[in-house]
N, C-alpha and C positions, 0 to 999 in steps of 0.2 A: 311794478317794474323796479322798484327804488329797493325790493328786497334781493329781487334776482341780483340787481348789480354787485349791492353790496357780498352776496354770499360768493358771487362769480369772483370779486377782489378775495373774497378769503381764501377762497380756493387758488385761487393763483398764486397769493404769497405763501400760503402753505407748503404747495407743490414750488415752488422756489424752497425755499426751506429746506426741506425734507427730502427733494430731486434733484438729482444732476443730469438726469434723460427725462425728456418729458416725449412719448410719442401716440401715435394713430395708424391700426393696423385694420385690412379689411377684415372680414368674418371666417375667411381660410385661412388669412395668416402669410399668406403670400405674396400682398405685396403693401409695400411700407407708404402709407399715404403723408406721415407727417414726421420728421424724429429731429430733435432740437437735443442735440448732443451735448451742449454747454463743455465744448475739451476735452470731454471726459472720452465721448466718441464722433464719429465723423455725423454731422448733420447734414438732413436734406429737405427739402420743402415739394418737390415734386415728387408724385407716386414711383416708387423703384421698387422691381421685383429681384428675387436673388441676395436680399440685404442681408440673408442669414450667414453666408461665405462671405460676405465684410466684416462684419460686425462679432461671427458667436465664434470662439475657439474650435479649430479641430476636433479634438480630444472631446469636450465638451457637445458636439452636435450633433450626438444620438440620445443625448440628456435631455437637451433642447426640444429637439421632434418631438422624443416621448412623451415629455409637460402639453407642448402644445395641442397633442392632440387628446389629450386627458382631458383638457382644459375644453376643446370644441365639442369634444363629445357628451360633456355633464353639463354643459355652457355654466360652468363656475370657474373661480377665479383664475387666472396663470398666477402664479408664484414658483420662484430658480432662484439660485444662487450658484451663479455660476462663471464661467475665465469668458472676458470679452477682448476683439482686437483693438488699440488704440489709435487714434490717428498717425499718433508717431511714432506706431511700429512694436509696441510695447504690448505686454501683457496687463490685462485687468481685471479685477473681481467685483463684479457686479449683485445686486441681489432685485432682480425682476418683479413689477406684478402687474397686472392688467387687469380690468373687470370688463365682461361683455355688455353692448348696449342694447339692449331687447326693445323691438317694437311694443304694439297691443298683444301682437299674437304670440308673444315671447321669443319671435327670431332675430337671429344676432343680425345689427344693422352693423357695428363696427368694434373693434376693442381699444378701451383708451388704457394706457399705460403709464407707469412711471418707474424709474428704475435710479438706484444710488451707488455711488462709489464706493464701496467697501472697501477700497484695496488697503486703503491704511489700518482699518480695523481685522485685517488680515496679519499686517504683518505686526501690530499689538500683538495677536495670540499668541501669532509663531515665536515670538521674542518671550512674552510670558512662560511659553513651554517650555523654552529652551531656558527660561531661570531656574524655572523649575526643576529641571533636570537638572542646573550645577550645584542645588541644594541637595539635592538627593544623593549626589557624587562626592558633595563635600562633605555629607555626614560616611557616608562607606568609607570616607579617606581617614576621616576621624577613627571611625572605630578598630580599622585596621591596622592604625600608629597603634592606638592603647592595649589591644587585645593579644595583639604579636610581639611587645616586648617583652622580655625572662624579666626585668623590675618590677617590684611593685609601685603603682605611683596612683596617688592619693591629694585629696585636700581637704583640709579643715577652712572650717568658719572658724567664727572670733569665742562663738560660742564650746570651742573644742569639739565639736559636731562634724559628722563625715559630711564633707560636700559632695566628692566623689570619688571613687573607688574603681579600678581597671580589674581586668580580668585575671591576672595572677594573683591578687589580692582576693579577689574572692573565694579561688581554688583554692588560696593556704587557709582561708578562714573556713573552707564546706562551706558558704552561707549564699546566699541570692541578692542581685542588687536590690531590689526592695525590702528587703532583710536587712541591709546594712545601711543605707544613705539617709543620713536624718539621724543615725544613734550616734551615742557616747564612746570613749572608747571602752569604760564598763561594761556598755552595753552590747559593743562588740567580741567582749570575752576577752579584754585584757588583764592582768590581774593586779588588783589595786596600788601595788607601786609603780607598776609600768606605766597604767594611763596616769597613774600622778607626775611623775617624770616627764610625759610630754606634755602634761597642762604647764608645769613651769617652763618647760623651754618654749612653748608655746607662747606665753608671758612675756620670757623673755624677748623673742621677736618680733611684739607686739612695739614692747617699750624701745627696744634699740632697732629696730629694722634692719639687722643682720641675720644671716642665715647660720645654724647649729648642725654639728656633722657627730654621729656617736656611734656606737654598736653593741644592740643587746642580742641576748638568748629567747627566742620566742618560741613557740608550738606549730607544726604545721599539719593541717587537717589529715594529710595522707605521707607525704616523708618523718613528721614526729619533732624532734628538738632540732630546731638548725638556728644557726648564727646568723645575722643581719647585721650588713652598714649601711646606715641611714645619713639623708641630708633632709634639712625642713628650712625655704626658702621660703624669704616674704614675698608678698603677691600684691603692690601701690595699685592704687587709682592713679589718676590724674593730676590730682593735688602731692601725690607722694606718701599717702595716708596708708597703711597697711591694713588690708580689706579681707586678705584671705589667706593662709598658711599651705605652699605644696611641699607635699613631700616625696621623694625617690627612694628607694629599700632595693638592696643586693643582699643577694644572699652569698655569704662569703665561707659557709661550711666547707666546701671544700678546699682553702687554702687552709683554715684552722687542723684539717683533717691532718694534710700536710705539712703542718708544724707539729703535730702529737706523734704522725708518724717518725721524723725525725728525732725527735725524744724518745718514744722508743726504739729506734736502733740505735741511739745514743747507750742506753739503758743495758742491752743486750751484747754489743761490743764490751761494755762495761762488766758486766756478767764474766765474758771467757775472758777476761782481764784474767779479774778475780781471780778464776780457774788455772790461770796459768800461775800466777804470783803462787798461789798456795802449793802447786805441782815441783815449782824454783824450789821452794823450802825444802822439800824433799833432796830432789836429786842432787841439792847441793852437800847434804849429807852421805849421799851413795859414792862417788869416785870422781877422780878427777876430768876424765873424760866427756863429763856433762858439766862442766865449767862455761866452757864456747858457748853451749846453747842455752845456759843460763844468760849469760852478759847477751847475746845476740836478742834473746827472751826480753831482756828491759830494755832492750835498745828500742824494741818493735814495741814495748808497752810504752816506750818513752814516745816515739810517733806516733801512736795511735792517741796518745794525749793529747798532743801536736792538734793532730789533727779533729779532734774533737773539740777542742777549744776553737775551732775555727766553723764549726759549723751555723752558720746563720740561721641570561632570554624563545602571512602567506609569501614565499620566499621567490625569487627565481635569478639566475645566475644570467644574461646575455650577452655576445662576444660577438665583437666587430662591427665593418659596418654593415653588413647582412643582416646583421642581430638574429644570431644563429641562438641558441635556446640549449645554455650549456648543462643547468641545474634547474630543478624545479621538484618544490615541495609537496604533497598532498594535497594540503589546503588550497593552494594553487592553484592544482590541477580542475579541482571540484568547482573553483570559481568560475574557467575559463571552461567548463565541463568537457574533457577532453582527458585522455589518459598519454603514460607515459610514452608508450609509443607512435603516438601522433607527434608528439611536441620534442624529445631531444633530438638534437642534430638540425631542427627544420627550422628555416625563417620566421620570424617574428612576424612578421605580414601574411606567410604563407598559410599558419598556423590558425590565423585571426584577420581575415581579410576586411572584414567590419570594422578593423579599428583602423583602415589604411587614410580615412578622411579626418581620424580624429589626432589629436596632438603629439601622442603618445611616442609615435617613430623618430620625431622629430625631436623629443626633446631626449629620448635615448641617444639619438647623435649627438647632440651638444654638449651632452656629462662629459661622454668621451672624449671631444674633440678641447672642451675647456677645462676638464677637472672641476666645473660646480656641481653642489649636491641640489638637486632639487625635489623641494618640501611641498607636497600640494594636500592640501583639504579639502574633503566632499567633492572628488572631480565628476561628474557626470560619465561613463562611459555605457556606450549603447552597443547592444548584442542583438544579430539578426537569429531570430532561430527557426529552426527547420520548417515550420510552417507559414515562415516570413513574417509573422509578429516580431516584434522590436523588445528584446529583454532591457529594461531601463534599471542602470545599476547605479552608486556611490561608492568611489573610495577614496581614503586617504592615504596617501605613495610618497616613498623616498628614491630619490636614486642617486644610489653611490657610487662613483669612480671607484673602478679596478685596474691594477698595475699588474704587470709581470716581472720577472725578475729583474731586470734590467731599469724597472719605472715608466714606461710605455705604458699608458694607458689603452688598455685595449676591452675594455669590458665592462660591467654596469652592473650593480646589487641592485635588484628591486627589491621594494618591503611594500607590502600597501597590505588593508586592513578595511574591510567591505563592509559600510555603512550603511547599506541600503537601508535596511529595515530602518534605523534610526531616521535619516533624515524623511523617510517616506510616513513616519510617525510622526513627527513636529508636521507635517504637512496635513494633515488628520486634523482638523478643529472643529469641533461642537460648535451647531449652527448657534449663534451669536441671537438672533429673534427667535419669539415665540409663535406659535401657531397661527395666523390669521383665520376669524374664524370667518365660514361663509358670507359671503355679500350677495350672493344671489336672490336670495328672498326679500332683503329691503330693499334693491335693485328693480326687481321684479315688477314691483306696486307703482314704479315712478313713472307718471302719464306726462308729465310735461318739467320744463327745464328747472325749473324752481325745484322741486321736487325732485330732482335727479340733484340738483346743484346739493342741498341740503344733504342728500343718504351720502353724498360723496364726503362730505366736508367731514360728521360726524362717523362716518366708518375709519376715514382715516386717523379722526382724533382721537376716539373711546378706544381704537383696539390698535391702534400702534403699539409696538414693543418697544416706546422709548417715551419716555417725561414730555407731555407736551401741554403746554396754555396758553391763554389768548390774554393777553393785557389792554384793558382799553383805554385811553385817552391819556393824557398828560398824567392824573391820577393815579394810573396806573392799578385799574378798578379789575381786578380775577372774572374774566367774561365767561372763560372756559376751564377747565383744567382734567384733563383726565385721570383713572385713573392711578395711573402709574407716576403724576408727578404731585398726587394727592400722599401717598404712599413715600415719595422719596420727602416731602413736605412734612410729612409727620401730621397729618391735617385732614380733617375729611371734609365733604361737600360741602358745609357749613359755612364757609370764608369765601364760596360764590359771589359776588356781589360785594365784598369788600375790597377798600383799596391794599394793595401789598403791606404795605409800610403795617396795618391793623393785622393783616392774617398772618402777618410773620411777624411781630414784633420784635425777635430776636434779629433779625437783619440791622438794627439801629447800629451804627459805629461799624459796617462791614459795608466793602464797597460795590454791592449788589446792587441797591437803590440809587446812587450815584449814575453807574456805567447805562442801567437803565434811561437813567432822564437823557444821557449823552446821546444814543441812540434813537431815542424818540423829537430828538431836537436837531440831529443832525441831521437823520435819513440814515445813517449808514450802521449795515450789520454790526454786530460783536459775536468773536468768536472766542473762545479761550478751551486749553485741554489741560485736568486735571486740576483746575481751579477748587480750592478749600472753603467750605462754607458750614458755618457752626447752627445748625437747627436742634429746633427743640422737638425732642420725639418723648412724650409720656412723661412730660415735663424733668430732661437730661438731656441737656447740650451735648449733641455729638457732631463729632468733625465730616464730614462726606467729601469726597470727591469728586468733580462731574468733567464730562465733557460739553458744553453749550454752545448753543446758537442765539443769539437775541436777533430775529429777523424783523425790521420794520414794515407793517403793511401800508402800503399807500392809498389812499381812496378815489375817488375820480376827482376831484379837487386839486388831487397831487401833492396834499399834505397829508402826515402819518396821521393815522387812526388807532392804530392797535401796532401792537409787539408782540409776536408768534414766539414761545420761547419752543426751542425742545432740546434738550438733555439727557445725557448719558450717565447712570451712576457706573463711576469706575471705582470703587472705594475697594474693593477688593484687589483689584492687580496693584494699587498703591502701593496698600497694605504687603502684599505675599512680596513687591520688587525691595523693601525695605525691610523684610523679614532676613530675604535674601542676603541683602547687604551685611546684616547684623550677624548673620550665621558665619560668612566666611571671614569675619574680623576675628570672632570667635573663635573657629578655630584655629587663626594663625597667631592667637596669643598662646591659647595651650599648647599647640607645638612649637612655642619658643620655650614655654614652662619644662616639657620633656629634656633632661639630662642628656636624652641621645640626640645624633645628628639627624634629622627626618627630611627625609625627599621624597619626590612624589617625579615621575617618568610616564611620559606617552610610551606606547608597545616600541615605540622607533627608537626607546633610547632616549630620547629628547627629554632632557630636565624640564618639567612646569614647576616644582617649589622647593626650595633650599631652605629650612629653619635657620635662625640664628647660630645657631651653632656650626651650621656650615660654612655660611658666611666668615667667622670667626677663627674657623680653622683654616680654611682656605685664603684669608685676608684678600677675599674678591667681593665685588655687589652680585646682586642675584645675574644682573644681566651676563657679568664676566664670568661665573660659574657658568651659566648657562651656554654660551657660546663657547667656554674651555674644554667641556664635555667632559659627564662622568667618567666615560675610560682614561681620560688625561691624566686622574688624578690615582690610579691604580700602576701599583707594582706591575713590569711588563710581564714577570714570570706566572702571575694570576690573574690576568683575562681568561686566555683561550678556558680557564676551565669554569670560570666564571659564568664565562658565557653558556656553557654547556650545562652547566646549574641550573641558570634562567630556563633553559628549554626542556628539562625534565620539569620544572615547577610551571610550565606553563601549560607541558599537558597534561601534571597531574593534579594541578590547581592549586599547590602547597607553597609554602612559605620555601625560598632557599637559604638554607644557612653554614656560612663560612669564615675561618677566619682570614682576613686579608690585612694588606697593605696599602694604605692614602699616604699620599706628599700633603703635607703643611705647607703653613705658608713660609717656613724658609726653606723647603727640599729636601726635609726629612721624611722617612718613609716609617711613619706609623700604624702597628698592627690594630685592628680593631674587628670586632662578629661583629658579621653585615647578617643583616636579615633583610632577604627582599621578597614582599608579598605580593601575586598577581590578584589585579581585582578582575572581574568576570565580570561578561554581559548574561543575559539568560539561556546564551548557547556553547556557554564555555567559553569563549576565548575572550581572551587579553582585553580590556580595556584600559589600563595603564597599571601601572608599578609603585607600591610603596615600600620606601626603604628604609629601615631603622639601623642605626651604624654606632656603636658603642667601644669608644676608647681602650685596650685590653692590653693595652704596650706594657705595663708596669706588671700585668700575671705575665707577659711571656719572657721579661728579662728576670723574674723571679724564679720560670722552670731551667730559664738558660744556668743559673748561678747553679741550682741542684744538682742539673746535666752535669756540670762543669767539678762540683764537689763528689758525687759519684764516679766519676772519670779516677780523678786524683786518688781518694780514699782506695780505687780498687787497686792500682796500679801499687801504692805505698804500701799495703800489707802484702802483695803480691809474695813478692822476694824472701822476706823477712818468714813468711808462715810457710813457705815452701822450705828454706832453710829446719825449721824447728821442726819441722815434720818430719824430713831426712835423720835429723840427731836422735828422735822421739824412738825412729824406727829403729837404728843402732841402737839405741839401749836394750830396745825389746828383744833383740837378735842376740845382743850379747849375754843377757839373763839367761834366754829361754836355753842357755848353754852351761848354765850353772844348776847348782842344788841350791835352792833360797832359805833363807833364814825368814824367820817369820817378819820380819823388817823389809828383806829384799821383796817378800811376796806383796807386801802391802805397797812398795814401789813398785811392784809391775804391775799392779793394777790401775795405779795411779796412771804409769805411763801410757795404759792402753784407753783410760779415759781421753786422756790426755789426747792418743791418734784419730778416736772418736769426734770429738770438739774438735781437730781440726780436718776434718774430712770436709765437717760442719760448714768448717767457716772458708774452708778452699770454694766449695759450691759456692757460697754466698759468693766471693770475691770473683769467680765466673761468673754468676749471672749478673754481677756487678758490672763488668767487661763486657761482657756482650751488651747490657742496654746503653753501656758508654756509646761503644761501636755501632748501634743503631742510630744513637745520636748524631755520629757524625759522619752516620752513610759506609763506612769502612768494614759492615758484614759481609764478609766473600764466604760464596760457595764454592766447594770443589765437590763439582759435580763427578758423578761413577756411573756407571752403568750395571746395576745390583737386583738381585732376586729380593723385593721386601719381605715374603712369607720366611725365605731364612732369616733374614737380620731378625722380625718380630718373636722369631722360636729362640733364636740366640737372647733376644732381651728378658723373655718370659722364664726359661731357662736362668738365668742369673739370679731375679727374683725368688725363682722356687727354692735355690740355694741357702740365700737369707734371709727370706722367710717361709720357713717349713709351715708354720701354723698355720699358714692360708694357703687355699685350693685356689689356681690359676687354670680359669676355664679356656682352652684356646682352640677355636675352629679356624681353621686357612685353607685356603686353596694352591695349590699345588704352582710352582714356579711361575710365581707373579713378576716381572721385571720393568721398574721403575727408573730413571737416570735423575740423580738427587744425590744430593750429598747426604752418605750414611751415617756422618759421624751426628750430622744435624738433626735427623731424620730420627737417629737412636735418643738422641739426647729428649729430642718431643715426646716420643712413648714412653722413657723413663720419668719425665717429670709428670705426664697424666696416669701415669700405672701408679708412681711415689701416691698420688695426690687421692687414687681411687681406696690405697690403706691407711690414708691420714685419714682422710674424712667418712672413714665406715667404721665405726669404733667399737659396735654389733654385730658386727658381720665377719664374716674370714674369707669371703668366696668375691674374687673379681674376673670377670666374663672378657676375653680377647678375643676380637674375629677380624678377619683375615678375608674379604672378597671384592671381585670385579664388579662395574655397570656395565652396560653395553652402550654408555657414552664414553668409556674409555675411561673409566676410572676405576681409581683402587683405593676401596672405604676401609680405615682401619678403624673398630669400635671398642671401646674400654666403657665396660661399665658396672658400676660398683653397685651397695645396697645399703647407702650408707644415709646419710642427712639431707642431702636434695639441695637444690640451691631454690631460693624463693623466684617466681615471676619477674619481681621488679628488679632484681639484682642480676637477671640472666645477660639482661642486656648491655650491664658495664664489665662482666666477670675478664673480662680480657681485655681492661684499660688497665695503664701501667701503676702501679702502686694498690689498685683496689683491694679492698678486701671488704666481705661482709660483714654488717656490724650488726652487734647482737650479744646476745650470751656466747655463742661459738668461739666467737674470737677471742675469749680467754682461754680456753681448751688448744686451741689450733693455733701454732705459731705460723709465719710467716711475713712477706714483705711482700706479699702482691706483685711479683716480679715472676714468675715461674710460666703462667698462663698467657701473659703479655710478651714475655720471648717465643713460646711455642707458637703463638699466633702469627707472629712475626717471622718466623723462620718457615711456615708453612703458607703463607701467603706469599714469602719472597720464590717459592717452588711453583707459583701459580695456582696452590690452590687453597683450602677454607677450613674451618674446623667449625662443628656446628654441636649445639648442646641442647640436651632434650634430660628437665628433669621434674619432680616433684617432691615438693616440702616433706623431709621425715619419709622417703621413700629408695629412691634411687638416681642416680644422674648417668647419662650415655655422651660422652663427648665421642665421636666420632670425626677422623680424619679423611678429608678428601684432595686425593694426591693426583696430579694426570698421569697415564700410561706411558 
């Protein structure tokens, strides 16, 4: 009997332990004979039938039934993990088991039970999941800063060694991050003075811990020689110690471009100088009458001196208090599954009678009636649907007061963003225990209580899914140990029968054995979560983490016997919660390292992270940025299109890129290319916004000062070249009236060079004029109302005149009528006809057509057969000043000004020019004009 007891105490403290329900149910299941709730649920000592509608969740109690009767039908174990109701009203997660109690003849006499509180190890996981998730968020954030800015930015070790390399850096190199991280810059294809160059400046930052700013000539894998200006900043530890070298690279080829191009129209002004000085010499020996436009001649070579010495973002709108349904989006629609014509014009309630119980009407009154915005996360909203099932949804919602002109608030933005699937996924946890395996067979065999007492003790000990052993006496002598806490021990069977202090020797100086004696001497539990304990596994101390119980058993004497431990290794979620930690410090130092401003935006707008540099330029803390709001800090004339950015880049998934305007911190309005990248869930839409914002004020005051010298220079030879044209022309009028002397003949051909070069430079000095006038918005049309197929016969006609040599293919249709200014209109086909016999220099034959679409347009086509413009070049050929660079461009004069007006003058008509060509073949610019 002295054994029975003793195993009946073990079993009881065990089940203290390891229970927070202990109960006794009959053989159906039907009615509860015994259940000792310990808080966790409501207990009762008398038979109660029905207990299952107190006690099991709703939702839950066709899970329930099923187990049970699984269970009655195998007569093997119940095991659930499942939502119970609390006493005080609360939800619980429980995880059930029973074993049945078999006569001789194997029929169930009753089921005994025990069941434990899980709820906290429920919401560990949830919490786990959900770190996990902001690790996986913070790295997409990461990579979407590095990969979406036009810089290169890089780091070296101390060893001159790439640490790391971004993605424009690799595209200039052709190479693969594994290709390049870990090498030299040798080894990265620099060529031996360059990487010498930044092993010394490299040096040099070591030893002074100042950052070096410079600009070389480098290669790029697919554009070829371009220009870089580089910065290379030190990168402190803690002590202040220089650890690591980043560096920032722009590529600044195109402002270089823009200095060579100014030199040469420096060079080429320079040129019909020349031409003209030498022409002076002349006609000052022919008569007097070319006197004036000599002296006018130096005046304008004297100005042109002058002047050359001086060249340097589910939506819906609701209105009133009805909350009538005035806009509403797609996405919208699809959520509330309803189309457009259910929902405009009709009540907010009417529409959605199911939400009439939940918050939603109510707090669309209060936007209204107080002007607050209100900001909700994960709301719960429920939807009845047609077969009266309950569609159980998540979203996250804004709602914004709406004025009307007057400031009356009369109406309400909603924004919300439908989470279900996420948070219905962090709700999703892998069962926490292992399989239990069968107990019915050593159940089975038990004739009397000892024997049942014993299968119970050891079923629960060897095949628990958590660390569990017996300590016996003051000693503290391993009576039991199963095992899984053999396992977490680093230990096998072996150390049975020794005292702790021997089978773990490594506990000495750790205060395991301590808390132990405390517990054994006081009577009272120890609990600890996440407690550190250094064991020897395979002779190497390693750190673990647990969760523990030290329960003391008591005997019938009423003094402890033994210490039931059981334990949870948590060494893993420690580990990943601190991984965590490490990740996002991480990355909020290298987006301080990045030269750009970087921010990061919920779908609503709402700032989550400002880099230093915003902070900086703003002279606000994160919090005052954040509450200032991005749009505060934008130019008012660029939102609205701003905005309209974000929401082609949200349905197309793409980066938006613009230049704008930001207020500093004293109220200056500085221009800068924003790049804002949408990040994506797996269904496409919006998860939040990352922005890269890049300082650009000093290039747009440098095209302002060009603007400004092109303006002037055209305006100053204006007069002066119109003047000498007129004299140039009176000479020729007056010769061509004469018999020449062979002197006079060699002046009039001078003079007719002379008209030539300046026909020349009149054009120039208009398209000069005109890109002034674009500049400062002062291009007016005067619109006609014109047949284009005559003007295009008129223009082709003049051509065939001047140039006899070449055949002018021209198909039209018959009295096409356009309203457009003609003069504009002639001026575009002369400079694409001019430009089809510059650049065919093999050819003599240019193709003009002349037709309607039945979208109401009138296509005019020019196309030559001449050199073809390359692929990569098609796409800039109509930005101002371009030109294609190459061998060509010594053949082919010009100033990239001809294509860049046509475009402009035929976009300000409404409509496009589009260019279709091939290298070494032929090019078709095509005009598209509306009816």
């Amino acid at each position: 009997m002295s054994d029975i007891a003793a195993n009946q105490d073990r079993f009881a403290a065990l089940v203290a332990a390891t229970s927070d329900v202990v109960y006794r149910v009959s053989p159906d299941w039907e009615v509860m004979y015994e259940l000792d709730g310990r808080g966790f649920l409501k207990s009762t000592s008398a038979p109660l039938t029905g207990w299952r509608e107190h006690n099991v969740h709703p939702d839950d109690m066709q899970l329930v039934n099923a187990a049970i009767a699984k269970a009655i039908t195998t007569k093997s174990m119940f095991e659930l993990e499942h939502r119970v109701l609390q006493p005080d009203g609360g939800i619980g997660w429980t995880i059930s088991r029973a074993v049945p109690i078999l006569d001789d003849k194997g029929d169930i006499l009753e089921w005994f039970g025990a069941a434990k509180n899980i709820t906290f190890r429920k919401e560990i996981e949830i919490e786990l999941q959900r770190a996990k998730d902001q690790a996986e968020q913070q790295q997409r954030l990461y990579e979407t800063v590095t990969s979406n800015t036009p810089d290169l930015i890089y780091v070296f070790g101390l060893d001159y060694r790439f640490n790391y390399v971004n993605k424009a850096l690799l595209e200039m190199w052709g190479k693969r991050m594994e290709d390049s991280v870990g090498k030299t810059l040798l080894e990265n294809g620099y060529e031996p003075w360059h990487a010498e160059m930044h092993e010394r400046e490299i040096d040099e930052i070591i030893a002074t811990g100042k950052a070096i700013r410079g600009e070389v000539d480098f290669p790029h894998a697919v554009l070829g020689k371009r220009t870089y200006d580089y910065i290379l900043s030190p990168v402190f530890d803690s002590n202040g110690a220089v650890v690591a070298i980043s560096g920032i690279t722009r590529d600044v080829t195109h402002r270089k471009l823009q200095e060579q191009e100014k030199f040469r129209l420096s060079a080429e002004l320079a040129t019909l100088n020349e031409a003209a000085e030498a022409t002076n010499e002349e006609l000052n020996a022919a008569n007097e009458e070319l006197q004036t436009s000599q002296e006018k001649l130096r005046e304008a070579n004297r100005n042109l001196e002058q002047i050359l010495n001086m060249l340097p973002a589910s939506v819906v709108v609701i209105r009133g208090y009805d909350l009538v349904v005035e806009m509403i989006n797609e996405s919208n629609l699809k959520y509330w599954n309803k189309n457009k014509e259910a929902v405009l014009g009709k009540k907010f309630l009417d529409i959605l009678p199911d939400l009439a119980d939940q918050p939603f009407a109510g707090q669309l009154r209060k936007v209204m009636e107080t002007g607050e915005v209100i900001d909700v996360k994960e709301s719960p909203v429920l939807f009845t649907m047609p077969d009266g099932s309950i569609r159980e949804t998540y979203v996250d919602y804004t709602y914004q007061p709406l004025a009307d002109a007057y400031g009356n608030r009369n109406g309400v933005l909603v924004m919300s963003f439908e989470i279900t699937e996420r948070v219905l996924s962090r709700r999703l946890l892998e069962k926490y225990t292992a399989e239990l395996t069968q107990a019915n067979e050593s159940l089975s065999i038990a004739n009397n209580k000892l024997a049942t007492s014993e299968a119970r003790f050891k079923f629960f000990i060897e095949e628990a899914p958590v660390a569990i052993g017996v300590l016996h006496a003051r000693e503290l002598i391993v009576e039991t140990a199963n095992q899984k806490i053999l396992e977490v021990w680093g230990k096998s069977s072996e150390i049975i029968g020794l005292p702790l202090s021997q089978a773990l020797p490594e506990l000495s100086g750790q205060p395991f054995l301590g808390i132990l004696d405390d517990v054994f001497t006081s009577g009272e539990p120890f609990y600890a979560n996440e407690i550190s304990a250094m064991l020897n596994h395979g002779g190497e101390l390693k750190e673990i983490f647990f969760n523990v119980v030290y329960q003391p058993v008591v005997g019938q004497n009423g003094i402890v016997s033994d210490i039931l431990i059981v334990a949870a290794d948590v060494t893993e979620q420690v580990h990943a919660r601190r991984s965590i930690e490490q990740s996002e410090q991480h990355f909020r130092k290298l987006a301080d390292l990045v030269p750009a401003k970087i921010s990061n935006a919920l779908p609503n707008g709402m700032g989550t992270f400002f880099n230093q540099h915003w902070l900086d330029f703003t002279g606000m803390s994160f919090e005052d940025l954040r509450d200032f709001g991005y749009y505060e800090m934008m130019h008012p004339d660029e939102i609205v299109s701003f905005q309209k950015g974000l929401e082609v880049a949200a349905v197309n998934g793409t980066p938006h890129v613009a230049e704008m305007r930001f207020k500093d911190a004293n109220g200056n309005y500085i221009w800068h290319l924003s790049i804002s990248s949408p990040i994506l869930d797996e269904e496409g839409k919006v998860m939040m916004w990352v922005g890269s914002t890049t300082d650009i004020q000093t290039i747009k005051e440098e095209e302002q000062r060009k603007s400004d010298f092109v303006s002037m220079l055209s305006h100053e030879l204006k007069t002066p070249v119109t003047s000498i044209k007129g004299h140039v022309q009176l000479a020729l009028r007056l010769l061509s009236r004469e018999t020449l002397s062979p002197s006079l003949q060699k002046l009039s051909a001078s003079l007719t060079r002379i008209d030539v070069l300046l026909l020349q430079l009149t054009g120039l000095i208009g398209d000069m004029l005109d890109l002034s006038r674009i500049d400062a918005g002062r291009m007016d049309l005067k619109v006609d109302h014109f047949a284009i197929d005559a003007m295009v016969k008129e223009v082709v006609e003049d051509f065939r005149l001047s140039h006899q040599q070449y055949f002018f293919n021209l198909e039209t249709e018959v009295e096409v009528f356009i309203t457009a200014d003609r003069d504009r209109i002639s001026q575009v086909l002369i400079n694409l006809i001019a430009n089809a016999i510059k650049y065919s220099p093999k050819s003599n034959r240019v193709d003009i057509s002349v037709k309607t679409t039945i979208d109401s347009e009138v296509l005019i086509s020019i196309k030559d057969y001449g050199i073809g413009i390359e692929e990569k070049d098609q796409k800039k050929i109509f930005e101002r000043f371009f030109r294609v660079e190459g061998q060509n461009e010594k053949y082919f004069s010009g100033f990239g000004i001809g294509l860049f007006l046509a475009h402009n003058i035929i976009s300000r008509h409404g409509g496009k020019i589009l260019l279709e060509s091939q290298r070494d073949q032929s090019s078709v610019f095509t005009v598209h004009l509306p009816i």
